[in-house]
DOKEPA-468631 format. One record per residue (C-alpha): residue in three letters; x, y, z. Coordinates in steps of 0.5 Angstrom, whole numbers. Example, Ala and Ser with C-alpha at 12.3 -4.5 7.8 and 13.67 -1.06 7.14 Angstrom:
% DOKEPA-468631
<Ala; <25; -9; 16>>,
<Ser; <27; -2; 14>>,
% end
This chain:
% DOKEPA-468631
<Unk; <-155; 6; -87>>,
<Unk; <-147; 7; -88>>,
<Unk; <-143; 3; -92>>,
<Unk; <-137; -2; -88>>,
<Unk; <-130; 1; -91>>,
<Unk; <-129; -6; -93>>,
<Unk; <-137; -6; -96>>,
<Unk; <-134; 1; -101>>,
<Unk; <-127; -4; -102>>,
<Unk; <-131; -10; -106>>,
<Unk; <-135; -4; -109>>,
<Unk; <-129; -2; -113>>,
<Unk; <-127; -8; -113>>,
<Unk; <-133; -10; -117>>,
<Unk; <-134; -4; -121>>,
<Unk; <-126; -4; -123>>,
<Unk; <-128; -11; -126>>,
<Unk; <-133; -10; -130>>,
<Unk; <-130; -4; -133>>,
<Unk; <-124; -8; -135>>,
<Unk; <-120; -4; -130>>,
<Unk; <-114; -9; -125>>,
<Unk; <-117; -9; -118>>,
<Unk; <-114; -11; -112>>,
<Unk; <-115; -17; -114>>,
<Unk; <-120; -22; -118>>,
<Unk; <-127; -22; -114>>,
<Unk; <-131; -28; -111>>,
<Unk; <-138; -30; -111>>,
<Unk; <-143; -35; -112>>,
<Unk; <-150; -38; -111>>,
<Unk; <-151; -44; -108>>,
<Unk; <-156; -49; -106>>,
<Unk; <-158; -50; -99>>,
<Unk; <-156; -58; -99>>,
<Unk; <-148; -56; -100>>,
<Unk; <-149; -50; -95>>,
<Unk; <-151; -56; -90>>,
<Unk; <-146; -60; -92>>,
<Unk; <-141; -55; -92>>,
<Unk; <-143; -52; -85>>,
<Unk; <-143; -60; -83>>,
<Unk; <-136; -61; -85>>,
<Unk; <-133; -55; -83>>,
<Unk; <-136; -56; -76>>,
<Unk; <-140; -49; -76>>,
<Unk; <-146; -47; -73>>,
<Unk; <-153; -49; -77>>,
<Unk; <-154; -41; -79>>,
<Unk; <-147; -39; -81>>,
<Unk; <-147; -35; -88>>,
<Unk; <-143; -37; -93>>,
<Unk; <-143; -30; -96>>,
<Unk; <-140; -27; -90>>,
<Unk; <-136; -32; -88>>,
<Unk; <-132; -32; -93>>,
<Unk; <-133; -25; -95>>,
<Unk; <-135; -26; -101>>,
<Unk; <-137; -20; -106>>,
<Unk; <-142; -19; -109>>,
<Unk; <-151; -21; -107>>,
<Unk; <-157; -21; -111>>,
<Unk; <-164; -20; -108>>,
<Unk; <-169; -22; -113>>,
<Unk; <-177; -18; -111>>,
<Unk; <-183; -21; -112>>,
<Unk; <-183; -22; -120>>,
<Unk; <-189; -27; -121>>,
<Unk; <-194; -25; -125>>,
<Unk; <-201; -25; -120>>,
<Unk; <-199; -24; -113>>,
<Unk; <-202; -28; -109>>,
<Unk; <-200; -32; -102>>,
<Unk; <-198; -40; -105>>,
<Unk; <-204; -45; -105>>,
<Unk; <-202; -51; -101>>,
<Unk; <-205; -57; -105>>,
<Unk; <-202; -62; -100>>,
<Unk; <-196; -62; -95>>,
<Unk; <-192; -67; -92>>,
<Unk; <-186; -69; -88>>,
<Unk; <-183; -70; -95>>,
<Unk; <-185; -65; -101>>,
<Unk; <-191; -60; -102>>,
<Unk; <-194; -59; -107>>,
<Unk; <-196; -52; -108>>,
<Unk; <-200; -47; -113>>,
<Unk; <-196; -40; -115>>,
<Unk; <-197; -33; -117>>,
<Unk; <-195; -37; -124>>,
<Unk; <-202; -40; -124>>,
<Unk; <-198; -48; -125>>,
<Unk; <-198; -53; -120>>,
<Unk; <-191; -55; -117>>,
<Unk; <-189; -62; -113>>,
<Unk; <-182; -58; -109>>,
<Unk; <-180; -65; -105>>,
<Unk; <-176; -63; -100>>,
<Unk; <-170; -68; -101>>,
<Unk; <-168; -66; -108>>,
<Unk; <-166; -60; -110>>,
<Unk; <-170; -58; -116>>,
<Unk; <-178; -57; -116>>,
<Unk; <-183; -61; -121>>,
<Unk; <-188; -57; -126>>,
<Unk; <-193; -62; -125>>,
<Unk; <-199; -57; -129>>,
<Unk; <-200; -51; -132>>,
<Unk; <-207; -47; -132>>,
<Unk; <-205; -43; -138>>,
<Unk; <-204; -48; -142>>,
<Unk; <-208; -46; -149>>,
<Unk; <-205; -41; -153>>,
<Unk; <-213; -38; -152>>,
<Unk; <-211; -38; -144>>,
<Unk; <-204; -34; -146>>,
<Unk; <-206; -29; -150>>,
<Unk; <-212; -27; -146>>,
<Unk; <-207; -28; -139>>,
<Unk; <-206; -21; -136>>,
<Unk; <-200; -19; -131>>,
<Unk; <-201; -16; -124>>,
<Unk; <-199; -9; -123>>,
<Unk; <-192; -10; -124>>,
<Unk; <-191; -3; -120>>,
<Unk; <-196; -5; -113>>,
<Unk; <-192; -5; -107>>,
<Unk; <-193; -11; -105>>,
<Unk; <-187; -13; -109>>,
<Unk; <-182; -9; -105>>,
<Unk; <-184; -6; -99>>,
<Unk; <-188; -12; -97>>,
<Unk; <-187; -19; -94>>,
<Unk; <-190; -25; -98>>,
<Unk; <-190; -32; -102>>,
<Unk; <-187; -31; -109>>,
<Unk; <-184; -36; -114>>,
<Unk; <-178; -34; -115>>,
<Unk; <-176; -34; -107>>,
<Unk; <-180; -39; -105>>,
<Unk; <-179; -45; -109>>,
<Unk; <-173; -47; -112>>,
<Unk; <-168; -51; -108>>,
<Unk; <-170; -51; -101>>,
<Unk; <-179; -49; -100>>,
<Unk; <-180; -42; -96>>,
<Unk; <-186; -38; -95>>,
<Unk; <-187; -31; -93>>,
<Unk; <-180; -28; -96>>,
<Unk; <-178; -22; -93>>,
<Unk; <-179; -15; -96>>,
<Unk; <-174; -14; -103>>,
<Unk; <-173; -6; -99>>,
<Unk; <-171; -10; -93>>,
<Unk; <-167; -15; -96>>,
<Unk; <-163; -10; -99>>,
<Unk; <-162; -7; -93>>,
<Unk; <-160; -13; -88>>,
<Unk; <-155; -14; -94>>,
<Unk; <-153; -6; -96>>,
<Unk; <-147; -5; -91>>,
<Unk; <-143; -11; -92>>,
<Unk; <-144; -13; -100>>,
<Unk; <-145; -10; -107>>,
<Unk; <-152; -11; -107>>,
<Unk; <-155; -13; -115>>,
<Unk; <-162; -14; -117>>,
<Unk; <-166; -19; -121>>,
<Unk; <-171; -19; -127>>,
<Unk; <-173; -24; -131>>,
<Unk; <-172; -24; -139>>,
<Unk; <-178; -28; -142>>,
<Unk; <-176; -35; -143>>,
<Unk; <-175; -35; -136>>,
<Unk; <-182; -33; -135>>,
<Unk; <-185; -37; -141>>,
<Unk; <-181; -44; -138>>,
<Unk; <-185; -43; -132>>,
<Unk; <-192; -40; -133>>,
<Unk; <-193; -43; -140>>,
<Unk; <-188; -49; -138>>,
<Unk; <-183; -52; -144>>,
<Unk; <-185; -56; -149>>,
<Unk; <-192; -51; -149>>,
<Unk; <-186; -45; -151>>,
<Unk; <-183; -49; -156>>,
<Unk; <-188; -52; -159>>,
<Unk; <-192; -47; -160>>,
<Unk; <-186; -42; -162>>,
<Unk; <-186; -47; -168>>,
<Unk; <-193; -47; -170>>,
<Unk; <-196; -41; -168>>,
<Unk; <-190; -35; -168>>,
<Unk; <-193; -29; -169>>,
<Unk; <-198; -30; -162>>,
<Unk; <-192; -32; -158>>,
<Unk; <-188; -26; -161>>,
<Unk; <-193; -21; -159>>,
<Unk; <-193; -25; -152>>,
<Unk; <-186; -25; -151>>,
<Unk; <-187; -17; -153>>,
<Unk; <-192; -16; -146>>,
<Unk; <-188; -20; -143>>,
<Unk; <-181; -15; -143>>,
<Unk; <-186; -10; -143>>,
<Unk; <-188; -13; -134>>,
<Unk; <-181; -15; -135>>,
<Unk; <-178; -7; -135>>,
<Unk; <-184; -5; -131>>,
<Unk; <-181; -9; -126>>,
<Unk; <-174; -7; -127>>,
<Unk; <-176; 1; -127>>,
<Unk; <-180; 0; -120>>,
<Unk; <-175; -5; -116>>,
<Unk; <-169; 1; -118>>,
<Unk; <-174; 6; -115>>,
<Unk; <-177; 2; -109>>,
<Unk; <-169; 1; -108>>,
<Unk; <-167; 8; -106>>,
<Unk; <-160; 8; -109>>,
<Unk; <-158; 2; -106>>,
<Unk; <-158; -3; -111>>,
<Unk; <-150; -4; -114>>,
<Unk; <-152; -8; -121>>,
<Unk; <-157; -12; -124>>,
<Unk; <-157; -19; -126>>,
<Unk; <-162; -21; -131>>,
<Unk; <-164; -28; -131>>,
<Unk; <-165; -32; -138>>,
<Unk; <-164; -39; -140>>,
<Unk; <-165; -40; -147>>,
<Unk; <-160; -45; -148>>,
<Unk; <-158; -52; -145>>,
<Unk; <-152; -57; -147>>,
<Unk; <-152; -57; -155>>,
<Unk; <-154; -51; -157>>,
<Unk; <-160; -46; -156>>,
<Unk; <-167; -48; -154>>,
<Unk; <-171; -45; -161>>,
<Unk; <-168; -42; -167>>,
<Unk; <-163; -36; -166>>,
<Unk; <-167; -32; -171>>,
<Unk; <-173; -33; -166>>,
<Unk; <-168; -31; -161>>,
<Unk; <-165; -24; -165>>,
<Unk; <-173; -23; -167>>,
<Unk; <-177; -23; -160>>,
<Unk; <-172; -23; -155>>,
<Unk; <-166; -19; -156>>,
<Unk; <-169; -12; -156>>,
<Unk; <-172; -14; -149>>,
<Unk; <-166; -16; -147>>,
<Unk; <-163; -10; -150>>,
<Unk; <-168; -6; -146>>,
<Unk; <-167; -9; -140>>,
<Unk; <-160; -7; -141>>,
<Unk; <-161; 1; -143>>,
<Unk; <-165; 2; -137>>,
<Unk; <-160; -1; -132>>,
<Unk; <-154; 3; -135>>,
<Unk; <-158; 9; -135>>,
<Unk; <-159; 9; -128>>,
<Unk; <-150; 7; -128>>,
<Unk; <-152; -1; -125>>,
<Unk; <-147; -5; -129>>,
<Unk; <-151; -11; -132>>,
<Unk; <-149; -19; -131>>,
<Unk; <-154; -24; -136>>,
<Unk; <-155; -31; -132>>,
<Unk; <-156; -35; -139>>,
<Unk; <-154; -43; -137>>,
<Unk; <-153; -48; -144>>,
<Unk; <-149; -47; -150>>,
<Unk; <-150; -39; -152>>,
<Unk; <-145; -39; -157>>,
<Unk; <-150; -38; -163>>,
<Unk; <-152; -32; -160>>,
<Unk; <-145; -29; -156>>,
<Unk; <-143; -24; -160>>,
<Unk; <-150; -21; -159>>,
<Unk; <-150; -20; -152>>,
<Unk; <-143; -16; -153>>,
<Unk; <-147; -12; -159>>,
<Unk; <-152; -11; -154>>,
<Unk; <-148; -8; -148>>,
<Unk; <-148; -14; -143>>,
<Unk; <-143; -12; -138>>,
<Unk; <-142; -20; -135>>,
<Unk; <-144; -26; -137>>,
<Unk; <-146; -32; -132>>,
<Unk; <-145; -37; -132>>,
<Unk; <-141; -40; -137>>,
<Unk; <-142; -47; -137>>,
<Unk; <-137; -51; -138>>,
<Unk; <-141; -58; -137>>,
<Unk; <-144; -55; -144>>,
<Unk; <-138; -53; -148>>,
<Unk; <-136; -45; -146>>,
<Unk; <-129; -44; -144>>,
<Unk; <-128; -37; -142>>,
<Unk; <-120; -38; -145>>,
<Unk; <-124; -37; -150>>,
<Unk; <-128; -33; -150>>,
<Unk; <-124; -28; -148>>,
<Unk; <-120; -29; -154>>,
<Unk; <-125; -29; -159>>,
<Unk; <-128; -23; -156>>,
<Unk; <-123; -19; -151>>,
<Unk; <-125; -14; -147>>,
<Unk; <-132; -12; -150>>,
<Unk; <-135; -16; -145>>,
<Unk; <-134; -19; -139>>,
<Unk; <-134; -26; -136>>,
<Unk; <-137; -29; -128>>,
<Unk; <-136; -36; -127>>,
<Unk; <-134; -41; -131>>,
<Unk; <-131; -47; -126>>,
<Unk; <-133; -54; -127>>,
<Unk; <-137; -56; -121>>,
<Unk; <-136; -64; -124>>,
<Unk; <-129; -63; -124>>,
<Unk; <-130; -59; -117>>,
<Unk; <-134; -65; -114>>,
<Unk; <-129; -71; -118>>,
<Unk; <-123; -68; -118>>,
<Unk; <-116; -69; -114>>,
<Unk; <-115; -62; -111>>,
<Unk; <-109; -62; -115>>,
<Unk; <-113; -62; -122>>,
<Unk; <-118; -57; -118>>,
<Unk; <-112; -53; -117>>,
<Unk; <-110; -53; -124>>,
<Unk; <-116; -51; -127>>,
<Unk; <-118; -46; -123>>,
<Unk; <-111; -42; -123>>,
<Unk; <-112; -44; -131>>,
<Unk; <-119; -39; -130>>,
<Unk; <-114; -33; -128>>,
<Unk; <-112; -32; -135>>,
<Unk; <-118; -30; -136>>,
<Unk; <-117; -24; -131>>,
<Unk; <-111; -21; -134>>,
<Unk; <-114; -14; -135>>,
<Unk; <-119; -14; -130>>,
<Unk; <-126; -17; -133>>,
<Unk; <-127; -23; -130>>,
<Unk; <-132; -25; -123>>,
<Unk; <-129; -32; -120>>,
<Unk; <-135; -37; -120>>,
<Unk; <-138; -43; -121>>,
<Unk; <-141; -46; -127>>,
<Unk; <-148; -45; -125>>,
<Unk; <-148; -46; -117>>,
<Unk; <-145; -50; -112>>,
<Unk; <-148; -56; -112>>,
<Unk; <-149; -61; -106>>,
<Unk; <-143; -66; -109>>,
<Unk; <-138; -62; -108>>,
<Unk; <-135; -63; -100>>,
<Unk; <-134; -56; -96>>,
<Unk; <-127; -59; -96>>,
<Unk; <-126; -56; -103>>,
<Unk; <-131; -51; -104>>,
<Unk; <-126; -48; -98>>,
<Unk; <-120; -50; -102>>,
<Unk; <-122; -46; -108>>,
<Unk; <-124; -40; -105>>,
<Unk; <-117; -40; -101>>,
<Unk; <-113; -41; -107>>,
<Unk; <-117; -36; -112>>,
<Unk; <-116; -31; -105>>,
<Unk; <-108; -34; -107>>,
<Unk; <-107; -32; -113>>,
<Unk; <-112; -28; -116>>,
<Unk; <-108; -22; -114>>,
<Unk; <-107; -16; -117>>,
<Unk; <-101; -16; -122>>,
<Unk; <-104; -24; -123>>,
<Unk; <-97; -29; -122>>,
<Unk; <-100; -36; -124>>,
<Unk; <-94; -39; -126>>,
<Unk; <-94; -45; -129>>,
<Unk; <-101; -44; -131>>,
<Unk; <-100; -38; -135>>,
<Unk; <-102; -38; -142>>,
<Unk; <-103; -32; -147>>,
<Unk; <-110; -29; -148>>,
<Unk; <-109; -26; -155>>,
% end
């Protein structure tokens, strides 16, 4: 399959970017949850199955494979009009009601640290996760509920044409919330280190087989790879950082050489107030990081100043000021994010993902003024400020 000029345009766009070079202009991407998109679909007076992501033409896609660790279809405990509560390929039991945006843990099977030491992953290579349709997870439970995802081949494929397209694997903490479940982690981090430090080890071992099969399976067509990390929330990191520099950063820094040894560019997804450990992810060569929350603390002004161009920066506008805010405070702290584009090195997002509360009246407003102002030589006016 051929790429659309427009498609080869974004690419170098994207590739530009992340190699702190000045593009045509800034890129523009996001995720979003499925209540805004029916909001913003509402508002905007489109059809019911318009795509956000070609509507605007945004510039960038992930496609997440089949990243449980046990294959199997989803166990449906009961069902109905108003939530499912589901069994996954994480063996936990998850309440998803359907009216609200994010699903409830409600039990784990491994629930021991006997039961963790004795878990065994499922082949991270069988194809059933990139060449075969399928529950998972990671797909199938999140925001919305959905069952039978298509193939991660065929999803990049419908996707290939018209965006750069990235991957997605897991670093272990975001496997660990979700078989294990977080209080387990945390406590158990504490009172028994060394089992879960072998653990984490196995983990980024499935982890790194999983990234190495959907590279292959993918066939040249994956553009980049997203890898998936929340080890923080509003204050600060979830567990101590030394924990964090011992048992994970080597597993995260795996993930990035073998992506960077295929030439796909890296953009870590970690939410929370990561400025412990900030400098370690630029050390270990993380191309962008996402999403730079701003509710918890992360200024890209900032961290562009504290680190220049050693690392790169996609995300960072405040999803409360977008929802709250008058548009001309939204104006101002958007066009104020600019700044950190000077010299390229800067993806425009959300500081998380668009959520529900923002009207699809402002979420066009910023896609409109970013595509604007975020030209290349950036003119931001009044809202120029010196990065160094």
């Amino acid at each position: 399959m051929s790429r659309s000029t427009n498609c080869l345009s974004k690419l170098d766009r994207m590739r530009k970017t992340l190699r702190h070079e000045e593009a045509d202009r800034v890129p523009v991407s996001d995720f979003f949850w499925g209540s805004f998109l029916r909001r913003w679909r509402d508002e905007l007076g489109l059809p019911a199955d318009t795509d956000i992501y070609r509507y605007y033409d945004l510039d960038w896609v992930v496609v997440n494979p089949n990243v449980d660790p046990h294959i199997k279809p989803f166990e449906i405990l009961r069902e109905n009009e108003q939530e499912v509560l589901v069994r996954t390929g994480f063996e936990a039991v998850i309440r998803k009601r359907l009216d609200l945006p994010m699903p409830a843990f409600l039990e784990f099977d491994t629930n021991t640290v006997e039961k963790m030491e004795a878990f065994q992953f499922d082949d991270p290579w069988d194809e059933r996760r990139y060449f075969r349709a399928g529950d998972d997870q990671i797909n199938g439970v999140g925001d919305s509920f959905s069952r039978n995802t298509a193939p991660f081949v065929a999803r990049i494929e419908e996707a290939y044409a018209d965006f750069p397209v990235f991957g997605g694997v897991l670093e272990a903490n975001e496997v660990l919330t979700r078989l294990i479940g977080p209080e387990n982690s945390l406590q158990w981090m504490a009172l028994y280190p060394d089992a879960m430090g072998r653990f984490i080890a196995r983990i980024f071992e499935f982890s790194l087989a999983t990234l190495k099969a959907q590279i292959q399976a993918a066939s040249g067509k994956l553009d980049g790879m997203v890898i998936w990390g929340d080890v923080a929330y509003k204050k600060g990191l979830l567990f101590s950082p030394v924990f964090w520099r011992k048992h994970f950063k080597p597993g995260v820094a795996a993930l990035i050489d073998e992506c960077h040894s295929h030439d796909l560019p890296v953009i870590y997804h970690g939410c929370g107030n990561v400025n412990k450990i900030f400098a370690d992810f630029v050390e270990i060569g993380v191309d962008a990081y996402n999403p730079l929350e701003a509710k918890a603390g992360m200024d890209v002004i900032d961290l562009r100043r504290r680190f220049g161009h050693r690392i790169g920066f996609c995300g960072n506008m405040d999803v409360q000021l977008w929802a709250t805010g008058t548009m001309d405070e939204i104006k101002r702290a958007a066009l104020t994010k600019l700044n950190a584009a000077k010299g390229g090195g800067f993806i425009f997002q959300s500081d998380h993902s668009v959520p529900n509360d923002i009207s699809g009246e402002k979420y066009d407003y910023v896609v409109k003024l970013i595509r604007e102002h975020g030209t290349y030589p950036l003119r931001l006016g009044e809202y120029d400020l010196a990065m160094s």
